[in-house]
ZADOVEX-649026 format. One record per residue: residue in one letter; x, y, z of N, C-alpha, C in turn. Coordinates in steps of 0.1 Angstrom, whole numbers, plus 5000, padded with zeros to 4 digits. Atoms other than C-alpha are relative to their C-alpha. Layout:
AXYZXYZXYZ/...
end
This chain:
X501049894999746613310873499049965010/X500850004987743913350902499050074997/X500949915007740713410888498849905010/X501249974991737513440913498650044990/X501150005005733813400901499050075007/X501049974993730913590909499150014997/X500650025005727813480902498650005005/X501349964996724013550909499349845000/X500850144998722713160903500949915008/X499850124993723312830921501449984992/X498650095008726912660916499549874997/X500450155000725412290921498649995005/X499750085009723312150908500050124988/X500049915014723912370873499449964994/X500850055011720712300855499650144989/X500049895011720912640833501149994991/X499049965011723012710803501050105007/X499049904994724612980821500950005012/X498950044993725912840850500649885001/X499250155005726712500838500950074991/X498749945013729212690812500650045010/X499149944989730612910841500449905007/X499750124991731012600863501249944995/X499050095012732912410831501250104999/X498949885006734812720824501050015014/X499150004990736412720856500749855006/X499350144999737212350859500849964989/X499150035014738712380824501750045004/X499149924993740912650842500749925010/X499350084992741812450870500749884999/X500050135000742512160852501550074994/X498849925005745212410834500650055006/X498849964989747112490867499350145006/X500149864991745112810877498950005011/X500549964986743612890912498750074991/X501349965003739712920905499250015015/X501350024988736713000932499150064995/X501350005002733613090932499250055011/X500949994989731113280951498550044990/X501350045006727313200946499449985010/X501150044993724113170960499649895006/X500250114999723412870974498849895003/X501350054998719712790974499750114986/X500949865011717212930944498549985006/X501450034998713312910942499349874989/X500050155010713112650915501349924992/X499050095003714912380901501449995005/X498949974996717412320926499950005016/X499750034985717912300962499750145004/X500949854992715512560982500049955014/X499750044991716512451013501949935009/X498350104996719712391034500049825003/X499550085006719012051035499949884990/X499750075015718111951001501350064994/X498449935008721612150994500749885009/X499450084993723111921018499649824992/X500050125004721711611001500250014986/X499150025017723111700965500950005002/X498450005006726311770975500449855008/X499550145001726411410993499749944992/X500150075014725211270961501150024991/X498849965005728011420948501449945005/X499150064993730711280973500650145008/X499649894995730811640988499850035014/X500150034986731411721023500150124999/X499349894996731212061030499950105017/X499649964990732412281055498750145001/X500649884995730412561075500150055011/X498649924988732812771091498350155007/X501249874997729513071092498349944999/X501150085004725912991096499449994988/X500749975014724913121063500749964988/X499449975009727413021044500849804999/X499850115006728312651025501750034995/X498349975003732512601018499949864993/X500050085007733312350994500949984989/X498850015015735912200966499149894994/X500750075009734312070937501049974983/X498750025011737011930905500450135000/X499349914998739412170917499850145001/X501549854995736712480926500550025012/X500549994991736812630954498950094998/X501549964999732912720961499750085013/X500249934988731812970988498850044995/X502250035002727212900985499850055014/X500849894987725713181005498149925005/X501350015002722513101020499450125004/X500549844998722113471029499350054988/X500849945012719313671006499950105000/X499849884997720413971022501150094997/X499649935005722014201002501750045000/X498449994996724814381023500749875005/X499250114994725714011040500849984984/X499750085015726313891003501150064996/X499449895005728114210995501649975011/X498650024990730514191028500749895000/X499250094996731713871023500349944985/X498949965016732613880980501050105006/X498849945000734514160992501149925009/X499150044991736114011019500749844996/X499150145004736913650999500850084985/X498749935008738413910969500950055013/X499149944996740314080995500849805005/X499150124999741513731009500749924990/X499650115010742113530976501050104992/X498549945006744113830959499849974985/X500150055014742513760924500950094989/X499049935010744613820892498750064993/X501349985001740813860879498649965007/X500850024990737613890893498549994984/X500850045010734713730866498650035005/X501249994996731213840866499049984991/X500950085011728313650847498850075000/X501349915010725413850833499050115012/X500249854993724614040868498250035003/X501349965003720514010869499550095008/X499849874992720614220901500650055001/X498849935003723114410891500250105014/X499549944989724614400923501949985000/X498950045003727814190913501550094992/X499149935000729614420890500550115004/X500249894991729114710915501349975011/X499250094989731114460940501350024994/X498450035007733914380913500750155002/X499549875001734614730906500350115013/X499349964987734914820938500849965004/X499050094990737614570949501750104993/X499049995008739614760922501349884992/X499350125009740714400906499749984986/X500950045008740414330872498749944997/X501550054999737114260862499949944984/X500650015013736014090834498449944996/X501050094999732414020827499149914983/X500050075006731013720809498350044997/X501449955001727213840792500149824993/X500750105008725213510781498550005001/X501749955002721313670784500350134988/X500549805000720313980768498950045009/X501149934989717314010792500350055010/X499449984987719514100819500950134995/X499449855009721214410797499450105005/X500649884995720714730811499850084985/X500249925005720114880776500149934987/X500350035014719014800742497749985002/X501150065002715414710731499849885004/X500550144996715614360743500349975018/X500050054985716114480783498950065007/X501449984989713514490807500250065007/X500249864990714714760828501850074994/X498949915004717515000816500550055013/X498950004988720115090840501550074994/X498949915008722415380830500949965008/X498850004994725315300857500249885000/X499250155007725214930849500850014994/X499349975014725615040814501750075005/X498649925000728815250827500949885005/X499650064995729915040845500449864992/X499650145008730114720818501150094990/X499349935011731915020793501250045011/X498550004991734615030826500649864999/X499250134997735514680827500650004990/X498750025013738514550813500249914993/X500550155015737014250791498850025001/X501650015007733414210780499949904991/X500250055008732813870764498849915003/X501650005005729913740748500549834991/X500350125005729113390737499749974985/X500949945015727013500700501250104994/X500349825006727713740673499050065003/X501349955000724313790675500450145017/X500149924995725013960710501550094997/X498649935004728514060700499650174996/X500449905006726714280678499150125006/X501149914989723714440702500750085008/X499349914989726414570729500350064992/X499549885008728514770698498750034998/X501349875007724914890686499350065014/X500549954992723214950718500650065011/X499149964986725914970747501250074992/X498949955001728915110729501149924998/X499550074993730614840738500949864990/X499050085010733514630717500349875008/X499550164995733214240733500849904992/X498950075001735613970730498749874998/X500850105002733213660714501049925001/X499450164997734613300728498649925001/X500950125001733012990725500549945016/X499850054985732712900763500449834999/X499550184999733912480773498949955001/X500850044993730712390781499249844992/X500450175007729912030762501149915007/X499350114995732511830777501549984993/X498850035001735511690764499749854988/X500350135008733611410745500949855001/X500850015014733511150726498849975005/X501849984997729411180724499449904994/X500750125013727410880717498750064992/X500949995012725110860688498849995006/X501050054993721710880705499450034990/X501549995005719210980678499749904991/X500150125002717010730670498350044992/X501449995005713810740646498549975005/X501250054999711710520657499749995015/X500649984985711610610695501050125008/X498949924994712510880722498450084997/X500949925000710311180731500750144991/X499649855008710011540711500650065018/X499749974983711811720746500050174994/X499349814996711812110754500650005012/X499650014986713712180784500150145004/X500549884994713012480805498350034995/X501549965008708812490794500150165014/X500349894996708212880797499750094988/X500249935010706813130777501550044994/X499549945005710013280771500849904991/X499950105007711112910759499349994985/X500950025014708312890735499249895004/X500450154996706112660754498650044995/X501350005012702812820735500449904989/X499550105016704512610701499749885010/X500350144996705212310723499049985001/X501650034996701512290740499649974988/X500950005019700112340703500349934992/X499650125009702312070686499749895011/X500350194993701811800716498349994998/X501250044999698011870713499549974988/X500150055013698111830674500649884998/X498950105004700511550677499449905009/X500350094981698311300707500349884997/X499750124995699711000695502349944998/X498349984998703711150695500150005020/X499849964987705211150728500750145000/X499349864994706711470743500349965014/X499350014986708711560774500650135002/X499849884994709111860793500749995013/X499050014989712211920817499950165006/X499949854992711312220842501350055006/X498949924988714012430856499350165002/X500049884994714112810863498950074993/X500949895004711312910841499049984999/X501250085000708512650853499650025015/X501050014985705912790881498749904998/X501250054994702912630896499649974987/X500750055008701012670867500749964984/X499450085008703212600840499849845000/X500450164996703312260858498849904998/X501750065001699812230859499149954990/X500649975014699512310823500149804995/X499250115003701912050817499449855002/X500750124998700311760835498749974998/X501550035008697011800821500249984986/X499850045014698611730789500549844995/X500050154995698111370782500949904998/X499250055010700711290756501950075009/X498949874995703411530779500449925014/X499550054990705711340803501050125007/X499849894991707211580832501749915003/X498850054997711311490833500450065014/X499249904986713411570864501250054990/X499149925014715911800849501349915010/X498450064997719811710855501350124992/X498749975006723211870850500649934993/X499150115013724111550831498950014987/X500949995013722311640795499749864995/X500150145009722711290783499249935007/X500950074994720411170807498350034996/X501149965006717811340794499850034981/X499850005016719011360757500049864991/X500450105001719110970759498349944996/X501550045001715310990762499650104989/X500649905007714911240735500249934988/X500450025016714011160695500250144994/X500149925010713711540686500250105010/X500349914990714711830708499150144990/X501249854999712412180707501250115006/X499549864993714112520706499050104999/X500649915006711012720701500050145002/X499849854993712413030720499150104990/X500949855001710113340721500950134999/X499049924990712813560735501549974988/X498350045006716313620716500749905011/X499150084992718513350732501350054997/X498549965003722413450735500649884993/X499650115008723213140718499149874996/X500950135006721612800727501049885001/X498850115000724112590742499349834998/X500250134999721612270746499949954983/X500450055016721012280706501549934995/X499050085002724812210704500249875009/X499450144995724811960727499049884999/X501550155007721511730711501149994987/X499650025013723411810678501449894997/X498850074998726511660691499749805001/X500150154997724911330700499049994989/X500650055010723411300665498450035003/X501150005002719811430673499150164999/X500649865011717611680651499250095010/X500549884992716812020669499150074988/X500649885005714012250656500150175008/X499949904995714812580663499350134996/X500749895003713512940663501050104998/X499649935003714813190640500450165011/X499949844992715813480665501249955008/X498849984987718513590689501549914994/X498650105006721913330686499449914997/X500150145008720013050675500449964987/X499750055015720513050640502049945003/X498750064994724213050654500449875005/X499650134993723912740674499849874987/X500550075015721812580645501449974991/X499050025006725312560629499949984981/X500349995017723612590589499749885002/X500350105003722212260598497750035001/X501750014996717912240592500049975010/X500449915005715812340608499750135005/X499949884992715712660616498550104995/X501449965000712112810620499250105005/X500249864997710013160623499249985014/X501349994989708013250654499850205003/X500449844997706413590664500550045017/X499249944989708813740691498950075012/X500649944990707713800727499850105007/X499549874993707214110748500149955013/X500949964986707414160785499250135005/X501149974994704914330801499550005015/X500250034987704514410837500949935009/X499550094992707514180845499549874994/X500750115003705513900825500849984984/X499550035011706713740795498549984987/X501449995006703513800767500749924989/X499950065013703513570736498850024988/X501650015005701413680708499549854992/X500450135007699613410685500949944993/X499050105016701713150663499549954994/X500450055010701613050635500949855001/X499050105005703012680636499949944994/X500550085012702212560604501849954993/X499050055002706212570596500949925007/X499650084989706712380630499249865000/X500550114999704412130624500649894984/X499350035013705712070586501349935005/X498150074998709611980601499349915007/X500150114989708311780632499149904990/X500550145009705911530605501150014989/X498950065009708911520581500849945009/X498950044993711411440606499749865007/X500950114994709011190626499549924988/X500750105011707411030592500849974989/X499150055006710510980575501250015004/X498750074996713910770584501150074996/X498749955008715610900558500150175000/X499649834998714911280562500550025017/X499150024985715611200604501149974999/X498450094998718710970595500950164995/X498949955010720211270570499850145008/X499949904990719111570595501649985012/X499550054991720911350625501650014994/X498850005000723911290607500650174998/X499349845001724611650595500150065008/X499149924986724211780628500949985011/X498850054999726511540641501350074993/X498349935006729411660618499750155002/X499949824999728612030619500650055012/X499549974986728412050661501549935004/X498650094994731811780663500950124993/X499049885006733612050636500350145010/X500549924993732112320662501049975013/X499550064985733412120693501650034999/X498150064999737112090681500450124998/X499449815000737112480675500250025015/X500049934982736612540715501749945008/X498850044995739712590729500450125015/X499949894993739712740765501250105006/X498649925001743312880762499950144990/X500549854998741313150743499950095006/X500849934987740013270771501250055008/X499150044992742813180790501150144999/X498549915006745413400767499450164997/X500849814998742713720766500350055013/X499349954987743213740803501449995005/X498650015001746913670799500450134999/
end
């Protein structure tokens, strides 16, 4: 099989949920005999290589050498990838040359990942290749209550493709109620291949959120590190930390500022207690499985697929849902009085940490040994 990616974020480094899964998902593929590539952006504005050549000095941290056959344009094999990283931000360039690597590669399918300028499935569907697209936002949905701009020929256009799968029930369910729309729920590859060491540890390691943004839930965080000044905390920015997020952040005295990483364990090593305090429905919540895996207790927020990721393991916890507004992410007041209750049980006792840590160990390993990407594999079969 000859299946082509097309995707609106960075290939390398993959510090999102969304394109670290798409990245995995296609090396899963490759490692199963089938011809994968990849076309992607190759620079963003945060977290990540905003320059051709801080892009050039990750991929030789990497052992990557790539080729640049076009000025604009990065070539590259990554475990059995081929990558084609635009540095073009111009629209038709972007457009002329997906079409012209589908018309070259001849895909048996042509994959498209959640589309935020829904320019990508516009592209697929014109190549007339199978198309299958992979949703893992709802913010990026052209239609329900939870999207920020509606978009009636998206919408048609996701009810023409010839797969539609979804990460959640949670969103499983939103496309049949709001889009029409019958998806294929798979548990994407995206944890590894294990075995995961045991990292949670009681008596040290920071509380971590990673991504601080409103739509994260970084109002909770701020409010429990400033009630908490002699816990540590740790905040890992990626794509949803500007200027003054940052600013916030470092004026917080108790609040250490991580460099984020595609390797989780590097930053899950330094963690005691991860933070899901999402504002915003989340489509799933892949990092809660992958703290839970390495034995260490997530607090989560009742909305979107979390409760899902949460796997019925404590604790899973309310928050008052966010709007946007203008393009802005608004949070109204919280109440964290049921956020501050888990984080001083979990922190002030061994034995309610030790019996948290273990259960979410066995729940996310039971979790892990379900994922089998010959699902996937045998839907596009």
């Amino acid at each position: 099989m000859r299946v082509l990616l097309l995707q609106d974020q960075i290939y390398l480094p993959s510090l999102g949920g969304g394109n670290k899964s798409t990245r995995l998902l296609l090396e899963s593929l490759a490692e199963r005999g089938h011809f994968c590539a990849a076309v992607s952006p190759a620079l963003t504005t945060r977290a990540g290589p905003t320059t051709r050549a801080e892009l050039l000095t990750e991929l030789e941290a990497r052992g990557i050498t790539p080729e640049e056959p076009e000025r604009d344009l990065f070539v590259y094999e990554h475990r059995g990838v081929g990558v084609d990283a635009s540095i073009s931000t111009d629209e038709p360039t972007r457009r002329a040359h997906a079409e012209r690597r589908i018309a070259q590669l001849d895909p048996d399918w042509v994959l498209v990942t959640d589309d935020k300028n829904r320019n990508l499935l516009r592209w697929a569907a014109a190549s007339g290749r199978r198309t299958a697209m992979i949703v893992q936002t709802t913010i990026h949905l052209p239609f329900g209550p939870r999207a920020t701009q509606s978009d009636p020929e998206q919408a048609r256009l996701m009810t023409e493709a010839d797969r539609v799968i979804v990460i959640s029930r949670y969103l499983q369910h939103y496309l049949r109620e709001h889009g029409g729309i019958e998806a294929e729920r798979i548990s994407l590859p995206v944890y590894g291949s294990g075995p995961f060491p045991d990292l949670g540890r009681h008596d040290r390691g920071s509380v971590t959120l990673i991504n601080p943004c409103v739509e994260k839930g970084l109002p909770i965080f701020l409010e429990l590190a400033a009630t908490h000044p002699d816990v540590e905390f740790a905040a890992v920015p990626t794509w949803g930390a500007d200027a003054e997020v940052l600013d916030t952040l470092a004026a917080a005295p108790n609040v250490e500022i991580l460099e984020p990483s595609d390797d989780i364990e590097a930053i899950l090593t330094r963690t005691r207690v991860l933070l899901a305090p999402s504002l915003w429905p989340e489509a799933f919540g892949y990092v809660v499985v992958e703290a839970m895996l390495r034995g260490i207790p997530v607090l989560a927020s009742d909305i979107g697929g979390l409760p899902e990721a949460k796997l019925g393991v404590p604790y899973l916890l309310p928050v008052a849902a966010a709007s946007h507004e203008g393009g802005h992410c608004v949070s109204p007041p919280q109440d964290i009085g049921a956020w501050t209750a888990a984080l001083e049980e979990l922190l002030g006792s061994r034995r309610a940490y030790e019996r948290c840590a273990a259960a979410s160990r066995s729940a996310a390993e039971r979790f892990h040994a379900g994922i089998d990407v010959g699902t996937l594999e045998q839907l596009l079969s």
